[in-house]
C-alpha positions in Angstrom: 63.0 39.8 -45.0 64.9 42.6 -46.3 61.9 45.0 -47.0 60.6 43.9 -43.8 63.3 45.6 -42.1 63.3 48.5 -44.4 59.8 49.4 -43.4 60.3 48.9 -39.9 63.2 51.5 -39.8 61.2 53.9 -41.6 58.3 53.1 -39.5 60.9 53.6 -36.3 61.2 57.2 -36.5 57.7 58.1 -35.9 57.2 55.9 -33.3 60.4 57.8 -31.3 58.6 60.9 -32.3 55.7 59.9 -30.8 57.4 59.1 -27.7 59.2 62.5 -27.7 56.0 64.1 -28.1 54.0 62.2 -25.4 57.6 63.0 -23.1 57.1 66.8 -24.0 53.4 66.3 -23.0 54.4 65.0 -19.6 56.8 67.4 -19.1 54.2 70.3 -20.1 51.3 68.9 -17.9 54.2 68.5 -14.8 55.5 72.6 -15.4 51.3 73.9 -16.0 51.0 73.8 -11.9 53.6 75.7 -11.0 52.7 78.1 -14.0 49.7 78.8 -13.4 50.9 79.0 -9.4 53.3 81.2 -10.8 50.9 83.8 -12.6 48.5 84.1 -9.4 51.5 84.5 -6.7 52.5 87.9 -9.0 48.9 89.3 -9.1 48.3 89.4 -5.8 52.0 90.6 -5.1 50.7 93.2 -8.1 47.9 94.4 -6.4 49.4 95.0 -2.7 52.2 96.8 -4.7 49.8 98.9 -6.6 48.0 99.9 -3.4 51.2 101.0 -1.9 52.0 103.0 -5.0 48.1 104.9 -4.7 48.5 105.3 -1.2 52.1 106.5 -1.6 50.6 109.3 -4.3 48.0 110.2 -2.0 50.6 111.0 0.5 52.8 112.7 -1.9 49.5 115.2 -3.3 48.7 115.8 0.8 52.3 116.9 1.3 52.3 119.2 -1.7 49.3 121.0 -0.3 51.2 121.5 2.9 53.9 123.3 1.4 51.4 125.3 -0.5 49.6 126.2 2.6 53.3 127.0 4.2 54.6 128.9 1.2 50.8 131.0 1.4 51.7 131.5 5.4 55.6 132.5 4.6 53.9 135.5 2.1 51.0 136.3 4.4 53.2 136.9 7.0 55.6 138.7 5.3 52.6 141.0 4.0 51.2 141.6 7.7 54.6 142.5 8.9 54.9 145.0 6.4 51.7 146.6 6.8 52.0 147.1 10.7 55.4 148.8 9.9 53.4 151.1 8.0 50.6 151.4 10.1 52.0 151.7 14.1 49.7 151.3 16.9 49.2 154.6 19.2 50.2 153.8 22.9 48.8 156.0 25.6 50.8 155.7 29.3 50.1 158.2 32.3 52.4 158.7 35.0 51.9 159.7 38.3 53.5 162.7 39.7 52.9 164.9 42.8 54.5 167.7 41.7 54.9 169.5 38.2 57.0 170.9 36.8 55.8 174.8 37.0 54.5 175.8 33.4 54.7 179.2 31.9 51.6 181.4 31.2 52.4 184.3 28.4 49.7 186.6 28.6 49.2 189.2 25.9 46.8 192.1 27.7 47.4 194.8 25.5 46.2 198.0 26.9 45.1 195.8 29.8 46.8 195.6 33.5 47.7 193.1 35.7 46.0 194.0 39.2 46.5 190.9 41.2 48.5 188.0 41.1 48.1 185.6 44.1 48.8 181.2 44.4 46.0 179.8 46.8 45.6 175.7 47.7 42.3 173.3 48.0 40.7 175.4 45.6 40.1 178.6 47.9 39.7 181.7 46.4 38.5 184.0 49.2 36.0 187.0 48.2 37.5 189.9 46.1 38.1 193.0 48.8 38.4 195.8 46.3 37.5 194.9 43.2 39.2 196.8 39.7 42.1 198.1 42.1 45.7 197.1 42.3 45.9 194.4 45.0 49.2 192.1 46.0 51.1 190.6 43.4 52.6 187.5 44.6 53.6 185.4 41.7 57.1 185.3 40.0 56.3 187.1 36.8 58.5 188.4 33.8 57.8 190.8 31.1 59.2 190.8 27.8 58.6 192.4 23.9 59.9 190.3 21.0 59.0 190.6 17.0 56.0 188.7 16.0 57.4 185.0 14.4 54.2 185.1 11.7 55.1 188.7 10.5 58.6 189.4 11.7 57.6 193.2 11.6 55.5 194.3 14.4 56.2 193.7 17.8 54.5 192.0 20.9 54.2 192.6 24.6 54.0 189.3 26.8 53.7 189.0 30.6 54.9 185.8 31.8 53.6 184.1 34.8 54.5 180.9 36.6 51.9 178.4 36.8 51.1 176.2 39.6 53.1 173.0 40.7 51.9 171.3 43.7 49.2 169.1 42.3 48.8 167.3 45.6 47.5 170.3 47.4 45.4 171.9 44.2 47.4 174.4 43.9 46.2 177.4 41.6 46.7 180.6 40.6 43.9 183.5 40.2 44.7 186.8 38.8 43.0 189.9 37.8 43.0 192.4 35.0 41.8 195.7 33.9 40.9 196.8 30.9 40.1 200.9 31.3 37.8 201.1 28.1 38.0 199.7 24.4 37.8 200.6 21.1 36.4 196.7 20.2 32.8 195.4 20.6 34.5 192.2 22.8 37.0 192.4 24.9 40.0 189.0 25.5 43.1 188.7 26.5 44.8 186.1 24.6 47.6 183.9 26.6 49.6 180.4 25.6 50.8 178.0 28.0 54.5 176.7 27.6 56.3 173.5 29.6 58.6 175.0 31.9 58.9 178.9 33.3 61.8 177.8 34.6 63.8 177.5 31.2 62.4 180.4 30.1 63.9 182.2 33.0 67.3 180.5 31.8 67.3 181.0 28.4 69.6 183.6 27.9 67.3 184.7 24.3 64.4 184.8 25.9 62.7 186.7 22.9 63.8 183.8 20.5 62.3 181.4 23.6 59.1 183.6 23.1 59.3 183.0 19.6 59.6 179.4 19.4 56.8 178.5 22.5 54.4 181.3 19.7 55.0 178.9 16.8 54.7 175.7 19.1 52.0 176.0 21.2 48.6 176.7 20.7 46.7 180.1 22.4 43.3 180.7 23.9 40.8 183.5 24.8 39.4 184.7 28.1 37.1 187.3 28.3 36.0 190.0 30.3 33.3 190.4 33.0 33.7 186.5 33.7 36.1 184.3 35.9 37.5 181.7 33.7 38.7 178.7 35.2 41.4 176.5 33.2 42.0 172.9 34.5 45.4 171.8 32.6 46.9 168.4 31.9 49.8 167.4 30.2 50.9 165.7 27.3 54.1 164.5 26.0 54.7 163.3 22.8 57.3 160.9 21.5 58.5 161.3 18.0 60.2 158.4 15.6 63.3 160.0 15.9 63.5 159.8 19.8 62.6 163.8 20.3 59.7 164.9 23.0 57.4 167.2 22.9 55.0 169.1 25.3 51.5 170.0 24.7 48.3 171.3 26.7 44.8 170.2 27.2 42.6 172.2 29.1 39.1 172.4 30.0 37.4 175.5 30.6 34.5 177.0 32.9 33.3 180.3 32.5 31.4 181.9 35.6 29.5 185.2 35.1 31.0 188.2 37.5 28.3 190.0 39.4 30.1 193.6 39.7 29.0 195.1 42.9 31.0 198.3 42.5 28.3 201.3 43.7 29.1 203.4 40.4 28.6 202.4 37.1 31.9 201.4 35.3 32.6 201.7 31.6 36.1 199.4 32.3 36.2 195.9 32.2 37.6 193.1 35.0 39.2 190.2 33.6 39.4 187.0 36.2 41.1 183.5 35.5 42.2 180.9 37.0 44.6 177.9 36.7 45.0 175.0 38.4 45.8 171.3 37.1 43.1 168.9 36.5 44.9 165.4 37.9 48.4 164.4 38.6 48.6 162.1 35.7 50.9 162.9 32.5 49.5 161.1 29.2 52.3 159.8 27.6 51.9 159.1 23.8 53.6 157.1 21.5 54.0 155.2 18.5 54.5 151.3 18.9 55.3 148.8 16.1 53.4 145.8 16.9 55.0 143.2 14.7 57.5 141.5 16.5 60.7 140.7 14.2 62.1 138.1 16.1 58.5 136.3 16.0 58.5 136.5 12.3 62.0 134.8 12.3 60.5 132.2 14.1 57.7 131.7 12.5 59.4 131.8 9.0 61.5 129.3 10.5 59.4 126.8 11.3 58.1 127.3 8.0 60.5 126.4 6.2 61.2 123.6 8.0 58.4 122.1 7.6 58.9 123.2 4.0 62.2 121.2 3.9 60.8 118.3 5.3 58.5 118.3 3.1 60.6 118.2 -0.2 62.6 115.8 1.6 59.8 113.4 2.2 58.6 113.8 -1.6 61.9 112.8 -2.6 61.8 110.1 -0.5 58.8 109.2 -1.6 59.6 109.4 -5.8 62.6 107.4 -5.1 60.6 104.2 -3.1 57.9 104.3 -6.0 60.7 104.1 -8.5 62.6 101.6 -6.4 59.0 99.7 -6.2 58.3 100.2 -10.1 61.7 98.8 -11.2 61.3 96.2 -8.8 57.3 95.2 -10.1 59.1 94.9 -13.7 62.1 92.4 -12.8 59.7 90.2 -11.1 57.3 90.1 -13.7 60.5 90.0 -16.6 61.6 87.1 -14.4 58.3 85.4 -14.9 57.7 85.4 -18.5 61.3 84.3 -18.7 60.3 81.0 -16.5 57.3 80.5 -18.6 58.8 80.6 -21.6 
């Protein structure tokens, strides 16, 4: 009886291990469902997570090109704003006036005279009575000698003339000259306009006035045995530094003198004529057409848009992080319920 029991005690053991095991196997085939429920919940929370993360990338590399394109826009602008400060834009104004302000005609005859000055309106000159002798002088003329501003040696004769100023009623002025024989094979009178006779007539240096218009202004030529007819406009200049100046265009028509004097002549008659060509002064000056405070705004905006930019990659870095750290708990917390 004894060994009886002796075998069944050692026989015992294995049986409870048995039933241990076939417990364990229970307990195993019971937890498999919600394992395996457990490995395909996190895949598919895996995949919606990694489609985020891609589409959250995308977003990220389409933001970056933005504020490449915006950083490319801050220096293009700043380049064209720089160029057109180099390069300004010419603006051309005219201004309608009735009456001018009454030029200055310098006249340089030489060994010619001054026969006849007259003003006449509507653009009347009657016929000529006599011809190459002294007629009526009716224009406010001034005559003056000052050193040559080129050479500063010799000296030069000028005879000043006012110029017309009712532009309105086509004001003009005709005069005539006489040149008794020349030593030259052509014969001119050279003459310069200036902006106002009446501050030459105020200038108390009027030879250093003289001076100054010579070095300013550009001259012409009219010759003899022809009436030359000058149709002047005006313009006016404005410089960087906020001075003004004058200047003269003309245009010029030259009209062939039929001299009807019974004896032959060996002098010459010199006819001209001034009048202006419209009432319109061309104004010209330099504008800037980049507009500073449009820049600002512009730059502004950009870098804006620049800042919101960073700011939403920033946001965007920190959410995949957040996302990434989140991905790994839940799939540490998985294992760890597996095991």
């Amino acid at each position: 009886q004894l060994s009886e029991d002796v075998e069944r005690a050692s026989e015992n053991p294995m049986d409870e291990r048995e039933g241990e095991m076939e417990v364990h196997e229970d307990a195993s085939s019971v937890i498999l469902p919600d394992s395996e429920l457990g490995t395909t919940a996190p895949s598919l929370r895996f995949s919606k997570t990694c489609l985020k993360n891609v589409f959250s990338v995308i977003l990220l590399f389409i933001y970056l090109l933005l504020m490449a394109v915006a950083v490319f826009l801050v220096y293009q602008t700043i380049s064209d704003f720089r160029e057109k400060l180099k390069h300004p834009v010419m603006s051309v104004s005219y201004k309608e006036v009735s009456l001018y302000d009454a030029p200055g005609i310098a006249f340089y005859p030489g060994k010619a005279r001054l026969l006849s000055c007259k003003h006449h309106y509507y653009d009347h000159i009657p016929p000529l009575i006599n011809p190459g002798q002294p007629g009526d002088i009716d224009c406010t003329t001034q005559r003056i000698n000052y050193t040559d501003p080129f050479t500063n040696q010799s000296m030069k004769y000028a005879l000043v003339v006012q110029g017309p100023r009712d532009v309105k009623k086509k004001e003009l002025v005709f005069l005539q000259f006489h040149l008794n024989g020349t030593d030259q094979d052509f014969s001119a009178i050279d003459y310069l306009l200036f902006s106002s006779f009446q501050e030459f007539i105020n200038s108390p240096e009027k030879a250093e006035f003289m001076k100054d218009c010579e070095s300013s202004y550009s001259s012409w030529k009219f010759s003899g045995g022809f009436r030359t007819w000058v149709k002047m406009s005006l313009v006016k200049t404005k410089e960087e530094d906020g001075s003004e100046t004058v200047e003269f265009k003309q245009e010029t028509s030259v009209v062939n003198y039929i001299d009807q004097r019974t004896k032959p002549r060996s002098d010459q008659l010199f006819f001209v004529v001034f009048e202006w060509k419209d009432p319109f002064i061309q104004t010209v000056q330099d504008i800037v057409t980049a507009n500073p405070w449009n820049m600002i705004a512009l730059l502004c905006g950009i870098f804006l848009a620049l800042f919101k930019a960073a700011d939403f990659a920033k946001l965007s870095v920190k959410w995949m992080i957040k996302i990434r750290k989140r991905h790994l708990k839940r799939s540490h917390q998985v294992r760890n319920h597996i095991n």
